[in-house]
C-alpha positions as CSV (number, residue, x, y, z in Angstrom):
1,X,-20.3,-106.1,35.4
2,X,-23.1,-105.5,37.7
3,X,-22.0,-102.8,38.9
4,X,-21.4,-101.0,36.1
5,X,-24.7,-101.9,34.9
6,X,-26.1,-99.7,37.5
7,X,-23.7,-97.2,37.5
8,X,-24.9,-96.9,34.1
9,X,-29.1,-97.0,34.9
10,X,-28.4,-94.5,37.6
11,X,-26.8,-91.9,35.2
12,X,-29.3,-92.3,32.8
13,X,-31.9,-92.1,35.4
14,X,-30.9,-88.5,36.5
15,X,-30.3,-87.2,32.7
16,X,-34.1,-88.2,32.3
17,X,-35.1,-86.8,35.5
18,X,-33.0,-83.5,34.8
19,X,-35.1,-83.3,31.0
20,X,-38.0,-83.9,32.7
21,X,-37.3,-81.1,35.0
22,X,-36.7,-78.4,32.6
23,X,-39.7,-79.9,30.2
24,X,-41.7,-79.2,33.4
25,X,-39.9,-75.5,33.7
26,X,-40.7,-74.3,30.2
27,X,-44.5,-75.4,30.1
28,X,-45.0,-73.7,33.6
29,X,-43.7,-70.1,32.3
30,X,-46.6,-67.5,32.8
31,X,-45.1,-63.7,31.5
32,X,-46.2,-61.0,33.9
33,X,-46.0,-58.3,30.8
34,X,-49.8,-58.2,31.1
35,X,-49.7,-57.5,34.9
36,X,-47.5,-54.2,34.8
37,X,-48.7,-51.0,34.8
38,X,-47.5,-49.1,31.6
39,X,-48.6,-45.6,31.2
40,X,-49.2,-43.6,28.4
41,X,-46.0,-40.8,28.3
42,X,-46.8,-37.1,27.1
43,X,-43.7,-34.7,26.3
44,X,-43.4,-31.0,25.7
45,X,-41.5,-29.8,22.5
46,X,-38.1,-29.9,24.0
47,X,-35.8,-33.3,23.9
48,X,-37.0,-35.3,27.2
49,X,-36.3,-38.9,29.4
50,X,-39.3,-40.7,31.3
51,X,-38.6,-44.0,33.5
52,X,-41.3,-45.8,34.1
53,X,-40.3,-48.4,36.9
54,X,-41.5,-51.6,38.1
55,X,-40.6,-53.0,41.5
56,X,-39.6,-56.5,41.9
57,X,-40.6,-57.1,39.0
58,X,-37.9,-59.5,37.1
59,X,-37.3,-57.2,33.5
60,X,-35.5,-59.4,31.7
61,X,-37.2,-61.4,29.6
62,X,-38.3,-57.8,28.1
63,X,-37.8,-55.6,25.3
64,X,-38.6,-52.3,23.7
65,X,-39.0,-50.6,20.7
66,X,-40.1,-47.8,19.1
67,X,-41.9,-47.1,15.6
68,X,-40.7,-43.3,15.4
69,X,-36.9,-42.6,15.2
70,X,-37.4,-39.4,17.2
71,X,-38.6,-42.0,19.9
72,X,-36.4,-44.3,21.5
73,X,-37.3,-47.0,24.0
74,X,-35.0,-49.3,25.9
75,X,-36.2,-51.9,29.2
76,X,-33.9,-53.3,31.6
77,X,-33.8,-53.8,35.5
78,X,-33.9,-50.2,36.2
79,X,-37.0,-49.8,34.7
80,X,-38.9,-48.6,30.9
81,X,-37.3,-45.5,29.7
82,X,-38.7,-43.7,26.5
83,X,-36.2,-40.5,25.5
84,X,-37.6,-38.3,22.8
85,X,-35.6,-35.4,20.7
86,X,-36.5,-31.8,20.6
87,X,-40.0,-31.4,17.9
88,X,-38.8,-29.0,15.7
89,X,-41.9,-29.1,13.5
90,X,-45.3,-27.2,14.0
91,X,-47.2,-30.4,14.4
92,X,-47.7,-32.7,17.2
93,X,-46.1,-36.2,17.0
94,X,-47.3,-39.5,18.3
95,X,-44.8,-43.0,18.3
96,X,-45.9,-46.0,19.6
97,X,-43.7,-48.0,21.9
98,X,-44.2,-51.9,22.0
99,X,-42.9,-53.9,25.1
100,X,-42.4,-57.9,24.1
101,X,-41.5,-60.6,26.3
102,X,-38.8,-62.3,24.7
103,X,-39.3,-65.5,26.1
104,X,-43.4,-65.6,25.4
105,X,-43.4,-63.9,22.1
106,X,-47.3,-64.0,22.1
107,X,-47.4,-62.1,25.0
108,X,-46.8,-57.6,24.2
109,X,-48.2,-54.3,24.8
110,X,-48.3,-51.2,23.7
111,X,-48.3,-47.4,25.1
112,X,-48.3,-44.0,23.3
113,X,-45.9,-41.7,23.0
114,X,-47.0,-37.8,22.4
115,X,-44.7,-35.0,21.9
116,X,-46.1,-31.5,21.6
117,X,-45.7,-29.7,18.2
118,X,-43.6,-26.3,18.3
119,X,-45.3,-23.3,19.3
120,X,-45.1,-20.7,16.4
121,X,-46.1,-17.2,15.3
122,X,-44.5,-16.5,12.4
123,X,-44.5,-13.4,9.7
124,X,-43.2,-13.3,6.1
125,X,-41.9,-9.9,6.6
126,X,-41.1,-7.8,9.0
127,X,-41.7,-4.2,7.6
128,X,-44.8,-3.3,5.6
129,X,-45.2,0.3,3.7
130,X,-48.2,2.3,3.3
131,X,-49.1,5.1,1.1
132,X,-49.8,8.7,2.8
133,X,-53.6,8.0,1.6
134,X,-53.8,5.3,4.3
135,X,-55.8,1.7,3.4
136,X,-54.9,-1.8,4.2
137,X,-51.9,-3.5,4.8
138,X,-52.6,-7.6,4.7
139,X,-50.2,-9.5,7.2
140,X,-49.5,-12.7,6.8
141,X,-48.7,-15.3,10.0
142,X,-47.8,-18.7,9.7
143,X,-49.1,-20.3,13.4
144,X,-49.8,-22.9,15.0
145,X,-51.0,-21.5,18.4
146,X,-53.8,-18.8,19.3
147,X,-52.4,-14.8,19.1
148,X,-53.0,-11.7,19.7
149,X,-52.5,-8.5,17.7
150,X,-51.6,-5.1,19.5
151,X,-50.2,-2.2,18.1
152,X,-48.6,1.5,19.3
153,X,-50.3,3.9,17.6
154,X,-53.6,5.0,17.5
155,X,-53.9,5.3,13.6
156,X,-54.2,1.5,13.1
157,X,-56.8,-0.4,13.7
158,X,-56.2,-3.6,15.4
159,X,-57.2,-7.0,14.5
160,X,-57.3,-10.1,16.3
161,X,-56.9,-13.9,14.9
162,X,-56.4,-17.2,16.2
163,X,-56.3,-21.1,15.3
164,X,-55.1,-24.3,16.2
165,X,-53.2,-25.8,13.3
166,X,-49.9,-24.5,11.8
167,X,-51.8,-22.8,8.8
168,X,-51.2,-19.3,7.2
169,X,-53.6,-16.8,8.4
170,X,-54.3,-13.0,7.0
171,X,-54.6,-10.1,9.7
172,X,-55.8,-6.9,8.0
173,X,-55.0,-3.7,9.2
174,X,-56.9,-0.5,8.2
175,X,-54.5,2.6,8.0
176,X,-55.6,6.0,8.5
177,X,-54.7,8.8,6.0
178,X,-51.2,10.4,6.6
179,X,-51.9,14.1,8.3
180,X,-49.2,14.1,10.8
181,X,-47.0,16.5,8.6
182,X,-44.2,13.5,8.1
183,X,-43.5,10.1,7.3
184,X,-44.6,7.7,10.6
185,X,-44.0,4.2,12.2
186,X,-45.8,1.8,14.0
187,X,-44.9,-1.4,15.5
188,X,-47.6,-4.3,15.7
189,X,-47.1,-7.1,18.3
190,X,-48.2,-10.3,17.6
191,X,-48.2,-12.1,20.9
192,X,-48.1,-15.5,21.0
193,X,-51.1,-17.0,23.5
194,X,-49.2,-20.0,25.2
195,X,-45.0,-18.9,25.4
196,X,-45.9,-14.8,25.8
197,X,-43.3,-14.5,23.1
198,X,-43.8,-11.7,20.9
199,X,-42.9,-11.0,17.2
200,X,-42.6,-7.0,16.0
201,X,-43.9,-5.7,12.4
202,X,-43.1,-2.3,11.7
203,X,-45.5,-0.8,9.6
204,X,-44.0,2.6,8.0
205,X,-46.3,5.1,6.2
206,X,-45.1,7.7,3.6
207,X,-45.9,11.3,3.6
208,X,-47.5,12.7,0.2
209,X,-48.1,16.7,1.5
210,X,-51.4,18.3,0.8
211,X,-51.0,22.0,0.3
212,X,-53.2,24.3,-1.7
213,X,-55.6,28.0,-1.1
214,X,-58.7,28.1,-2.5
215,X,-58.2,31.7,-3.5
216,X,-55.3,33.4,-5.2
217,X,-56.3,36.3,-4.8
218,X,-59.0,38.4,-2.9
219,X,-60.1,42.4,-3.2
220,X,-61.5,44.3,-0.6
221,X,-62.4,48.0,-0.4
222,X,-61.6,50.9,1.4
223,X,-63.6,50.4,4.7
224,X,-61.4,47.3,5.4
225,X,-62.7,44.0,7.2
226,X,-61.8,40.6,7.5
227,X,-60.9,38.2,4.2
228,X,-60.4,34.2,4.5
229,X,-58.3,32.0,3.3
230,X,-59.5,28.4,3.0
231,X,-56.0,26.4,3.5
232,X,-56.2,22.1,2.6
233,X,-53.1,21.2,4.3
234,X,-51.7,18.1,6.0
235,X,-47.9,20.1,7.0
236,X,-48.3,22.9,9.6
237,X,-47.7,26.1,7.8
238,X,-46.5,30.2,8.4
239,X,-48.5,32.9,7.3
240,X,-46.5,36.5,6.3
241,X,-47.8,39.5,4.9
242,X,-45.9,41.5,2.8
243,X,-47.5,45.4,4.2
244,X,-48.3,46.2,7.8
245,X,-52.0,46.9,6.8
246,X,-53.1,43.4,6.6
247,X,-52.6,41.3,9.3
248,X,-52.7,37.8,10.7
249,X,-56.5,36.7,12.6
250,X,-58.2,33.5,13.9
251,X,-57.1,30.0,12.5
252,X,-60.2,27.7,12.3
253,X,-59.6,23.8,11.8
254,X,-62.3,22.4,9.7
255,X,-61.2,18.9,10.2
256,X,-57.7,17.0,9.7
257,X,-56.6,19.2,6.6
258,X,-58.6,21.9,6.1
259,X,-58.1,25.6,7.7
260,X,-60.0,28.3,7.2
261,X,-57.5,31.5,7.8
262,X,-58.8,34.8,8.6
263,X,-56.9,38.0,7.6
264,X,-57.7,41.7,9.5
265,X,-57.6,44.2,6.9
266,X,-57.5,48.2,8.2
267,X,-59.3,51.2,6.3
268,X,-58.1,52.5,3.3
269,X,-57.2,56.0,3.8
270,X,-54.1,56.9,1.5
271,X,-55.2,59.5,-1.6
272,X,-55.0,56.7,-4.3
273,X,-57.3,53.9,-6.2
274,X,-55.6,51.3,-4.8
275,X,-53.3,48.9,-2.9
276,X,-51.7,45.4,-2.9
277,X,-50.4,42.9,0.0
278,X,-49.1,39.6,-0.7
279,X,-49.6,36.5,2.0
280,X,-47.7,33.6,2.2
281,X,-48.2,30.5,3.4
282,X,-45.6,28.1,3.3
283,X,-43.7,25.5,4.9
284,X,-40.1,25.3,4.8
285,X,-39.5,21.9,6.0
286,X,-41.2,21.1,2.6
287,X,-40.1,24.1,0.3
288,X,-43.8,24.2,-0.4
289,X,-45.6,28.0,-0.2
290,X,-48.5,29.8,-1.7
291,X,-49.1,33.0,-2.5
292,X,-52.6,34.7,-2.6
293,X,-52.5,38.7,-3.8
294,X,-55.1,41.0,-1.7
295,X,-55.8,44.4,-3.3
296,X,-57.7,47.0,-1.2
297,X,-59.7,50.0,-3.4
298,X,-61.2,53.0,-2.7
299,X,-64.1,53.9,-4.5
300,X,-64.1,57.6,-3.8
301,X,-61.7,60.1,-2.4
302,X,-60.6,63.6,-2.8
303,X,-57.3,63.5,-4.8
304,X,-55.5,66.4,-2.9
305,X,-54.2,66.6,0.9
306,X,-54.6,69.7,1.7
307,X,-55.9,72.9,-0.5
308,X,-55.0,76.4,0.6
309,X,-57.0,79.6,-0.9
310,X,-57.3,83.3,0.1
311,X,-60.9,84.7,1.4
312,X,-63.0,85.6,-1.9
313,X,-61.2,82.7,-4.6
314,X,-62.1,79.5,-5.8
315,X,-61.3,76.5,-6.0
316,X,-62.5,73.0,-7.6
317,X,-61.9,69.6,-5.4
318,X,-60.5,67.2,-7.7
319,X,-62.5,64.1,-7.4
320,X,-61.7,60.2,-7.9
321,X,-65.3,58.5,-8.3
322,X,-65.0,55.0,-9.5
323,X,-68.4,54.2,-9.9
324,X,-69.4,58.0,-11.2
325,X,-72.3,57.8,-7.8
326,X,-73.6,60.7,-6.7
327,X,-72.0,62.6,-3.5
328,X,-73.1,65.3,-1.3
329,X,-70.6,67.8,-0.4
330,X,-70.3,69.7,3.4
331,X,-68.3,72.0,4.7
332,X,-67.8,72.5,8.7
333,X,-67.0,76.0,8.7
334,X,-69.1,77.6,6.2
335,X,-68.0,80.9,7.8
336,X,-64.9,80.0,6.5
337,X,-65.1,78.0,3.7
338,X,-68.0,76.8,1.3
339,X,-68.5,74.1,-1.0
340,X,-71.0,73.3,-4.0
341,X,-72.3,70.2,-5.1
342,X,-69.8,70.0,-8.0
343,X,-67.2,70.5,-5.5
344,X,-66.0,74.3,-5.6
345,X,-65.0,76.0,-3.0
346,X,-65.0,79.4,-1.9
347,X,-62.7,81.0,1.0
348,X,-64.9,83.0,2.9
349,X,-62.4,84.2,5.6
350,X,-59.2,83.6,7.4
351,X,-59.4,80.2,8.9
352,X,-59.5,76.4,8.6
353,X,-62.3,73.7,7.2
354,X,-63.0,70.6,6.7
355,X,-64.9,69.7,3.6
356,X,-66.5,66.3,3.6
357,X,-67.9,64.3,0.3
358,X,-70.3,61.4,0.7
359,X,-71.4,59.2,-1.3
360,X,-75.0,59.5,-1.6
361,X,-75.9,55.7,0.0
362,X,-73.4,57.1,3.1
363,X,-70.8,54.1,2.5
364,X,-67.7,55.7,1.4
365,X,-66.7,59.6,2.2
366,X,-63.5,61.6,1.9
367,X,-62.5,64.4,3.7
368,X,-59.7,67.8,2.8
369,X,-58.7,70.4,5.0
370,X,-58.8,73.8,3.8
371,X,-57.0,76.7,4.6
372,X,-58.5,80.1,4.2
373,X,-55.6,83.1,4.1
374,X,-57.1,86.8,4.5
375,X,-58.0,89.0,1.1
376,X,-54.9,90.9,0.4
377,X,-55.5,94.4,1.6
378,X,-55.0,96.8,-1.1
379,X,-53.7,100.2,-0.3
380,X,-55.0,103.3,-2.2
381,X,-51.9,105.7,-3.4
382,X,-51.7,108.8,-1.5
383,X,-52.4,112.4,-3.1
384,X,-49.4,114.5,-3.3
385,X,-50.0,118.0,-2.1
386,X,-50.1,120.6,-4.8
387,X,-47.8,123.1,-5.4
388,X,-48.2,126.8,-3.6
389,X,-47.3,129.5,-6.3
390,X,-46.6,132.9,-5.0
């Protein structure tokens, strides 16, 4: 009995000692959480893993967790790992991981987790249309990064813009006027500061042609000269002339659409009042022409070519005076031929000419060739004899 007694005293003994023990454990505890070295953990926009680890250090009274879905944290032996997905939005995003100890639930920390916000240039359109008159043309770009704005041609001005949050932004273009003779194209490059990634916008201009003379129709007398034409055009354009009198001379540019066309124009020599030409300018491209009418005049001339009389008759040089002035007559050859101041003429001898009028101020003069034939020679009859009677 005795023994069993002690048997009994001895068990208890040790179930008291072993509860003392692990009363003893558990108050001793002391969580290292606050001792390790946890960094804050910064990912670009693409999905990404970071292990932080800790060595010899017991993890497993540890765990993690994440307030962001996108974020996901997990601790064990190896060590704290945070694994994000791909930011598909335009904004950054932060999470906050928490590390607790499991077995001293007082005891936690906390780390951030960033994730940088997709990089974006965006446009609502890719193609914008101008009118041939030129202006603006408004672009609008949805970004979230700084940009640049280039463009290909020389007939846009460029503009330049950047910001930091994914906002919609204006870039304004000013568009020259349309003088290149055709519809045109332009691409403008927005470059995006931080990838190099470019986006394209077209920017197509129409053509509204600009074709017109300021004259349509000009006059010029007899002495000939130069006329002008002044051409507004935006289309390059032909001249023809309709007689080989009137020809083409000096193209001068005024500016972007206006020509002033010169035209040579020879003397007026042919027996009549007057002449016509017609120039055209056109373009064919187009179908578009204009027609301007030049008329030459003569204001005096002698209305015969050539005048033939015999030595001792007259004859009166018909006249065309348009403004009825008062001409002097001459005659090279007096010996001859003679003229008066109305214009008769008298053969003097066998021979040639040249009877000039002139208008009394010495601007316009004609001249006639005359030919003088000898005075018929007329032959007296000859006597006949008379008759011998015997």
């Amino acid at each position: 009995m005795n023994a069993i007694m002690k048997q009994i005293g001895t068990g208890l003994l040790a179930i008291i000692v072993a509860v003392g023990i692990t009363a003893c454990s558990d108050d001793d505890y002391s969580s290292r959480l606050k001792e390790l070295i946890i960094k804050d953990v910064e990912f670009g926009v693409a999905e990404g893993k970071n292990t932080q680890s800790f060595r010899s250090e017991d993890l497993t009274n540890y765990e993690a967790s994440s307030d962001q879905d996108w974020c996901v944290a997990t601790i064990d032996q190896s060590g704290l790992t945070v694994q994000v997905t791909a930011n598909d939005t335009y904004e950054e995003r932060i999470a906050t991981v928490t590390v607790k100890d499991k077995k001293d639930e007082a005891m936690s920390r906390t780390f951030t987790v960033k994730q940088a916000q997709k990089n974006a240039v965006t446009v609502d359109q890719d193609t914008y249309e101008v009118p041939g008159e030129g202006g603006m043309v408004t672009i609008t770009v949805k970004h979230n990064v700084d940009f640049s704005v280039n463009t290909d041609a020389t007939w846009i001005k460029q503009a330049e813009a950047s910001t930091r949050a994914l906002e919609s932004s204006d870039i304004v273009l000013e568009v020259e006027k349309n003088n290149w003779g055709g519809e045109r194209s332009a691409t403008v490059t927005l470059v995006n500061s931080v990838s190099k990634e470019t986006t394209a916008v077209t920017i197509r201009q129409l053509f509204t042609p600009v074709f017109s003379v300021n004259k349509e129709s000009l006059s010029i007398d007899e002495r000939g000269g130069t006329l002008q034409v002044l051409v507004e055009s935006n289309l390059t354009f032909s001249v023809d002339y309709s007689e080989s009198w009137i020809t083409k001379g000096e193209l001068e540019k005024i500016d972007d659409t206006f020509y002033w066309q010169r035209m040579n124009v020879e003397a007026f020599t042919e027996k009549k009042a007057s002449r016509t030409a017609t120039v055209t300018f056109s373009n064919l491209i187009h179908g578009i022409y204009k027609e301007v009418q030049v008329q030459q005049t003569r204001a005096l001339y002698i209305q015969a070519v050539t005048v033939a009389v015999t030595a001792g008759e007259t004859y009166d040089l018909p006249l065309y005076n348009e403004g009825k002035t008062a001409v002097v007559w001459t005659s090279d050859n007096e010996g001859v031929a003679t003229v008066n101041m109305d214009g008769k003429i008298t053969g003097k001898a066998a021979g040639t000419a040249t009877i000039t009028v002139t208008s009394a101020d010495g601007i316009y003069s004609d001249k006639v060739t005359v030919t003088v034939s000898p005075a018929p020679v007329i032959e007296e009859p000859e006597e006949e004899p008379e008759e011998i009677t015997s």
